[in-house]
C-alpha positions in Angstrom: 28.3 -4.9 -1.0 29.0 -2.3 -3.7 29.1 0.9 -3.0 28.6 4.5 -5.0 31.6 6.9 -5.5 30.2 10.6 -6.6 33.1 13.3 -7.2 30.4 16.4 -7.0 30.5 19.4 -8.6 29.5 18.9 -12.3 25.8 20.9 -13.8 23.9 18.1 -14.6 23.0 18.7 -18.4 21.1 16.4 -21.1 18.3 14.0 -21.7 17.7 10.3 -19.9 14.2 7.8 -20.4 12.3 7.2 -17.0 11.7 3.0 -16.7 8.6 1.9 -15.9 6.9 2.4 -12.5 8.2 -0.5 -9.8 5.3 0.6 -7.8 2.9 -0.1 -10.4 4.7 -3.1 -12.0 5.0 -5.1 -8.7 0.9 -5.2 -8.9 -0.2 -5.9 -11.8 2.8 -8.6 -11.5 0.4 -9.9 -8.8 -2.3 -8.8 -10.6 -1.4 -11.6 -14.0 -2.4 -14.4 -11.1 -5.9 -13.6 -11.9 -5.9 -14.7 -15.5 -6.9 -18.0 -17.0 -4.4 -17.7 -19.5 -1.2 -15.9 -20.8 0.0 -12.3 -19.9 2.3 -9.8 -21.2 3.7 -7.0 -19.1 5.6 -4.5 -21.1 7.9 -1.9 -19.4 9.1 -3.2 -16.6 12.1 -1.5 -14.8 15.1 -3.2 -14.5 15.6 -4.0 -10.6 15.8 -6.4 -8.1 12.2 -6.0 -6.2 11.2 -7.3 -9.9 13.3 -10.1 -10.4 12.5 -11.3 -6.8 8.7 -11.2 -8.1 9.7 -12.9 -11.2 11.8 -15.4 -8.8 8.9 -15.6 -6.8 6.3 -16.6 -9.3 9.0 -19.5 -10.7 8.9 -21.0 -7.2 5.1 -21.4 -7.6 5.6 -23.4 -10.7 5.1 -20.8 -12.9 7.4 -20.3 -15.8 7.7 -16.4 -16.8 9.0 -15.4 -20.0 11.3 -12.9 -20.2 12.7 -11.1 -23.9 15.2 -8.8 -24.3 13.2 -5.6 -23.9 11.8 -6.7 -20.3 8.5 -7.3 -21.5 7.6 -10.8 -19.5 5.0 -13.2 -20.3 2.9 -15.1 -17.2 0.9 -17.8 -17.1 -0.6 -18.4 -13.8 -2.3 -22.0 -15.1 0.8 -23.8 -14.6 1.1 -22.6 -11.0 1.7 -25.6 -8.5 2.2 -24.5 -4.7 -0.1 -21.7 -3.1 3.1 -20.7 -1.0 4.9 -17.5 -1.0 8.0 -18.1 1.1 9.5 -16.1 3.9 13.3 -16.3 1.8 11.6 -14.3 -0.6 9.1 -12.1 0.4 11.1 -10.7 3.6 13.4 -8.8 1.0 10.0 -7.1 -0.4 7.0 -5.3 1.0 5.2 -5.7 -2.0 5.1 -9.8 -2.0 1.8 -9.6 0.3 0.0 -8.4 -3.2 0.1 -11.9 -4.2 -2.0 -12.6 -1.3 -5.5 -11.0 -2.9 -5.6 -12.8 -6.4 -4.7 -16.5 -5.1 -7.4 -16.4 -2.8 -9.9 -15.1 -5.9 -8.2 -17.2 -8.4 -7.2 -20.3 -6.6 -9.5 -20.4 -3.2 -6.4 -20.6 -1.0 -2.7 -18.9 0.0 0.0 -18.7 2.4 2.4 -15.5 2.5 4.8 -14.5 4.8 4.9 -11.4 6.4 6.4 -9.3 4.4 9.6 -7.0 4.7 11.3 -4.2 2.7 12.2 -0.6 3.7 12.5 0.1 7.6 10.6 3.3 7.5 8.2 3.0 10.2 5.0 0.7 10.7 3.2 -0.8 7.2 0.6 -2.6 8.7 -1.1 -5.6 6.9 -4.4 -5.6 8.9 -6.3 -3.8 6.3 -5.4 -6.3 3.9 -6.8 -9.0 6.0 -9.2 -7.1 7.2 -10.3 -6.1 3.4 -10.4 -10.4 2.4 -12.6 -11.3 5.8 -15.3 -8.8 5.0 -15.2 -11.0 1.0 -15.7 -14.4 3.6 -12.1 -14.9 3.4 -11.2 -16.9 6.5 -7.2 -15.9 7.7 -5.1 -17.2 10.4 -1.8 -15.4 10.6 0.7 -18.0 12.6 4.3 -19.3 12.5 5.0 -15.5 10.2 2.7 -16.8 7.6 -1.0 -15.2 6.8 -3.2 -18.3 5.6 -6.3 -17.3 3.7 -8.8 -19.7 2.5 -11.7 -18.5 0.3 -15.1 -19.7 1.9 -17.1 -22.5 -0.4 -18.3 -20.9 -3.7 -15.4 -18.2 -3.4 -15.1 -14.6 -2.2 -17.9 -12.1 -2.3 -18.5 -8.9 -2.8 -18.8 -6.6 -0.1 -18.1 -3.6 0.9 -15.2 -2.0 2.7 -13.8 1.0 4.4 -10.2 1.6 4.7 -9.5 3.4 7.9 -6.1 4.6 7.0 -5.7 5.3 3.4 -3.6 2.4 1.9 -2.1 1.9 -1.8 -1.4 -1.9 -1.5 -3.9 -2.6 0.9 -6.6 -0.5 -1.9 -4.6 -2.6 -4.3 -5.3 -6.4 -3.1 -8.6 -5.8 -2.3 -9.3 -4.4 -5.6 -7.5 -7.5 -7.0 -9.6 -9.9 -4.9 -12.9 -8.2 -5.8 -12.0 -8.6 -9.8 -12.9 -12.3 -9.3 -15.3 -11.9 -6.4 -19.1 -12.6 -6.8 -21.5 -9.1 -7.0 -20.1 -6.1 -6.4 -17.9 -4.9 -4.3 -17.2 -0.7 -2.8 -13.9 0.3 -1.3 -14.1 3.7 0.2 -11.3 5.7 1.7 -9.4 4.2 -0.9 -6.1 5.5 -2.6 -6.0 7.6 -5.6 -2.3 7.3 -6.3 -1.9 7.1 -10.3 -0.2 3.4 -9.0 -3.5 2.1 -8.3 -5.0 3.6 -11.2 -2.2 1.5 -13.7 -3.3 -1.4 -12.2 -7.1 -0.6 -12.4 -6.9 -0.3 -16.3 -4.7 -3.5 -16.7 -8.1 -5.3 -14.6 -9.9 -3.5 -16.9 -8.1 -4.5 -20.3 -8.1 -8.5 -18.8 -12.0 -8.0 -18.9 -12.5 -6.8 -14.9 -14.8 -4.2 -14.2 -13.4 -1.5 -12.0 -14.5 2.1 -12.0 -14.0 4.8 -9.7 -9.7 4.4 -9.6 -8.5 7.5 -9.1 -11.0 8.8 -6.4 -11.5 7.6 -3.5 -14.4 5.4 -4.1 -13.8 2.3 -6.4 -16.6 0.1 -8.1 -15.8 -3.2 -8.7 -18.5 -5.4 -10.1 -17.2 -9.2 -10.3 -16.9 -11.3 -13.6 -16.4 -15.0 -13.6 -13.3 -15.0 -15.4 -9.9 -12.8 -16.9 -8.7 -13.0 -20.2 -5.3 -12.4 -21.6 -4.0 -9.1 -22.4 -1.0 -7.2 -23.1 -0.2 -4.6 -21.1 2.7 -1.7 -21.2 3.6 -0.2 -17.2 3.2 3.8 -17.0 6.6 5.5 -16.4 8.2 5.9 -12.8 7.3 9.5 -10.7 9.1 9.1 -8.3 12.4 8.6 -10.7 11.4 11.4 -12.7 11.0 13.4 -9.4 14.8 12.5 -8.4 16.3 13.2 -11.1 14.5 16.5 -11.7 15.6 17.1 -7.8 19.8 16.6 -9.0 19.3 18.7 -12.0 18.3 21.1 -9.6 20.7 21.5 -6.8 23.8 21.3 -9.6 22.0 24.4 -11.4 21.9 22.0 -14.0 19.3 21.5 -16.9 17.7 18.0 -17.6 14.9 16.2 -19.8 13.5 13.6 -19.0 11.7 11.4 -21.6 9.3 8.7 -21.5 7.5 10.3 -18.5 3.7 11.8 -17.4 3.8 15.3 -16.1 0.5 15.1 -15.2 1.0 12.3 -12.8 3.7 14.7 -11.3 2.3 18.0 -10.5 2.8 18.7 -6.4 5.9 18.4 -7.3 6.3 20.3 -10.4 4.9 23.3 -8.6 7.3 23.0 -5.6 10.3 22.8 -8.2 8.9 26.0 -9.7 9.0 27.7 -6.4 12.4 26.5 -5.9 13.3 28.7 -8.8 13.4 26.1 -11.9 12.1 26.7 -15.3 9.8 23.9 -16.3 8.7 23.1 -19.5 6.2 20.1 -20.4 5.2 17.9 -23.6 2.7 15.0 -23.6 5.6 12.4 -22.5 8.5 14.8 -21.5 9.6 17.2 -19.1 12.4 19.6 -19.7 13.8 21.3 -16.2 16.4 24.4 -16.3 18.1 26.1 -13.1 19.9 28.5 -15.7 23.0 27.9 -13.4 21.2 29.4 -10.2 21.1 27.9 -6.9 17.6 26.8 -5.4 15.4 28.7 -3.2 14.2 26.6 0.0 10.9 25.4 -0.2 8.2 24.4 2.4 6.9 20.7 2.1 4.0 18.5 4.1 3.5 14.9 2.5 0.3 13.7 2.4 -1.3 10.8 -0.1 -1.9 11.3 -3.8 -2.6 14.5 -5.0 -0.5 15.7 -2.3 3.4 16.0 -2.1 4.3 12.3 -2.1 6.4 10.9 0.6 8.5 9.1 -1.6 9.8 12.6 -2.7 10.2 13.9 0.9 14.2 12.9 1.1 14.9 14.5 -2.3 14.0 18.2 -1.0 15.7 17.7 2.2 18.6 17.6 -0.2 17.4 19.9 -2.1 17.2 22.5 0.9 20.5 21.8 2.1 21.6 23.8 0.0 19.2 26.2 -1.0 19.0 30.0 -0.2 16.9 30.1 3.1 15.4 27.8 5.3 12.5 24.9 4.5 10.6 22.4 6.8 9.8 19.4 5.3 6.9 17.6 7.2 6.1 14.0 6.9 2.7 12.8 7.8 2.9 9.2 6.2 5.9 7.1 7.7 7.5 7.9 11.4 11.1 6.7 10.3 11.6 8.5 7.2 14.2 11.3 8.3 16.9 8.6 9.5 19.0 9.9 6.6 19.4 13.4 8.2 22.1 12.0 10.4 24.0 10.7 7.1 23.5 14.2 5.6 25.1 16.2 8.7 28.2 14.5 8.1 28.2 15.9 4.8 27.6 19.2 6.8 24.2 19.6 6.1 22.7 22.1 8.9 19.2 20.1 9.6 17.0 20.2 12.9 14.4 17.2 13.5 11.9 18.2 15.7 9.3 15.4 15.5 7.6 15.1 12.6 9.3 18.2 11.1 13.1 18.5 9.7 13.6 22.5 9.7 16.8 22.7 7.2 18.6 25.2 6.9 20.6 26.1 3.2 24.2 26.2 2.9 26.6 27.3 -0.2 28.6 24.1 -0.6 28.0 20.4 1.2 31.4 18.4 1.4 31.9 14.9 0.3 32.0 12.3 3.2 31.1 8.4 3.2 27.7 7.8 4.5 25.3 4.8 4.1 22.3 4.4 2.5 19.3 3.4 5.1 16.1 3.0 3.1 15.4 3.2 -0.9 14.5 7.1 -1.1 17.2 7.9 1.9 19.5 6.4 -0.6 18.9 9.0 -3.7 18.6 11.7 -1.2 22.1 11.0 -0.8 22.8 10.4 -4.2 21.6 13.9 -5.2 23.8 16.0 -2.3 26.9 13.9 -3.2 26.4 15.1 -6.9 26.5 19.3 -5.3 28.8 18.5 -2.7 32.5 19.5 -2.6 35.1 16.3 -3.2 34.5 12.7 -3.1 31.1 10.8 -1.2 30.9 7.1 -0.6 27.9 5.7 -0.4 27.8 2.4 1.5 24.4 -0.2 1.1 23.4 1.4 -2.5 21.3 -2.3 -2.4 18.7 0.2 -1.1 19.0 2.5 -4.6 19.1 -0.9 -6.7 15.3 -1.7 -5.6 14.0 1.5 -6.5 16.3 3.0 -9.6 17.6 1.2 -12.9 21.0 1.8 -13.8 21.6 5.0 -11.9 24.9 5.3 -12.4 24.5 5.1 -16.4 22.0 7.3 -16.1 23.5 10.6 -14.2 26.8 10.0 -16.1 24.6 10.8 -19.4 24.0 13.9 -17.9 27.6 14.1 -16.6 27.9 13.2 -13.4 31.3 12.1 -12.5 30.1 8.9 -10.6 30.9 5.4 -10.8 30.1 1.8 -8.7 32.8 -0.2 -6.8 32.4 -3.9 -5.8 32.3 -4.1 -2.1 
């Protein structure tokens, strides 16, 4: 396994591009199985949870066409097994989206049970749940979910999520694109995720309305055509590195990017003391050399502070002037990279559901091991403040989630570079 080695110590300073969003490019990946003909997806990031999807889709029989901008072209007619295998989709969370469009598109499919980060429970019931109430008959056996459309296909219906749910909102609304009459989800998730893949439906011919609240309209057509669609940038990788230019006291732009997709988090980098400066694609942050103030966070879905940002201000606090609780409402395992950051020295209490941390001037290099994908840049981001050398072990974990993050921070001057394990 490779492994990261940060020397921290260096002000971040300069100007990167944010990749395109994995959690919107996984999708409407899954969302190109709806179409009776040929796709382009523009702007996809760089990283393994992709090429696994890619991988996937060739297993199925279907060919994807790749160029040398990451722009890949589907065409689901080719398809010739119904079958998403357990080798595969045990790496990736996001594999059950397949699950919604071949059962509109096709009538029939067989998924494993997915995998991915181990950061507490991700049910798939809703999903399930979502296709029975369409007539969707499902028997989940041997680690497999097998879903058969009934006779005539799926139907609209409609459907309340009981938990709010970005990939269970997600296959639903991919179902009910092909689905006959209309379909309601309510309760549904507003995340600017689901919104990407609501205007990709959209720009195949689907009728969706409503993304974005938490009420979506989707009125079934009989067919998708082709399109050509380009992935909205990443927020959560325009969050982290925001977060390092932060706690070096550095200054960063970031380029390519939607700060309106971004603003919870905007206004807690604010109260941290940065200077933030926006365009229509770019945001410019500067710490004028000054360390960070702590900063109170509760995650909570879309507006809200996003959970997938929650591990960044832990870091960020570490070392800030005063004390912060971070609370995380979302997942029940997300603070397991606490106990990587106290051997860094990091003074941080977990009580529950809470992580009270308090600030300290200087966090010193250790080796510590990634444990999920945000856990990973967490670690990342102290490593690049910290005093000496870190090691971080399992960086597999940052390679789902981040394109070329080495390349990346050493643009803005990070003295960090990969080993080969």
């Amino acid at each position: 396994m490779d492994k990261l080695i940060i020397t921290g110590g260096a002000r971040l300073d300069g100007e990167i591009r944010i990749s395109g969003a994995k959690n919107s490019a996984l999708p409407i990946l899954a969302a190109t199985l709806l179409c009776d003909g040929p796709v382009t997806v523009a702007n996809l990031p760089h990283l393994h949870d992709i090429t696994t999807m890619i991988e996937l889709f060739g297993r199925m029989g279907i060919e994807p066409v790749i160029d040398e901008k990451l722009s890949v072209e589907i065409d689901p007619r080719t398809i010739k097994t119904l079958i998403a295998p357990y080798e595969l989709v045990k790496t990736m969370r996001a594999s059950i989206l397949v699950l919604g469009p071949m059962v509109a598109r096709f009538g029939e499919a067989e998924v494993a049970l997915p995998g991915g980060c181990a950061i507490g429970s991700r049910p798939v019931d809703l999903h399930i749940r979502g296709l029975e109430a369409m007539g969707a008959t499902i028997d989940v056996e041997g680690g497999y979910i097998k879903a058969k459309a009934p006779e005539g296909g799926l139907r609209g219906a409609n459907f309340f999520f009981d938990t709010v749910s970005v990939t269970g909102t997600e296959n639903i609304m991919m179902a009910a694109a092909l689905a006959k009459g209309r379909s309601v989800l309510q309760n549904a998730a507003r995340e600017p995720e689901v919104v990407d893949l609501a205007n990709f439906l959209n720009a195949m011919g689907a009728k969706v309305s409503g993304a974005g609240t938490d009420t979506i309209t989707i009125d079934g057509v009989e067919r998708l055509h082709t399109a050509t669609y380009k992935v909205m940038p990443d927020r959560i990788e325009t969050g982290t590195y925001l977060v390092a230019a932060a706690v070096t006291g550095g200054r960063v732009k970031v380029k390519d990017t939607d700060p309106t997709i971004l603003e919870a988090v905007l206004e807690k980098l604010k109260e941290a003391g940065a200077e933030i400066t926006t365009g229509e694609d770019w945001i410019e942050l500067n710490m004028h050399g000054k360390r960070p103030k702590a900063v109170n966070v509760r995650t909570a879905p879309y507006p809200a502070f996003p959970t997938d940002m929650q591990a960044q201000f832990i870091s960020l606090n570490a070392i800030a002037e005063g004390t912060g609780a971070v609370i995380e409402t979302i997942f029940e395992n997300r603070f397991m990279h606490v106990y990587e950051l106290h051997r860094m020295g990091a003074k941080i209490q977990v009580e529950g559901n809470t992580a009270i941390v308090t600030g300290i001037d200087k966090l010193k290099g250790a080796p510590v091991m990634a444990t999920d994908l945000r856990a990973s840049a967490s670690l990342v981001i102290s490593a690049l403040c910290a005093e000496g050398d870190t090691l971080i072990d399992r960086i597999y974990h940052i390679d789902r989630g981040y394109e070329c993050i080495e390349e990346k921070l050493q643009m803005l001057g990070a003295k960090i570079r990969r080993v080969p394990g």
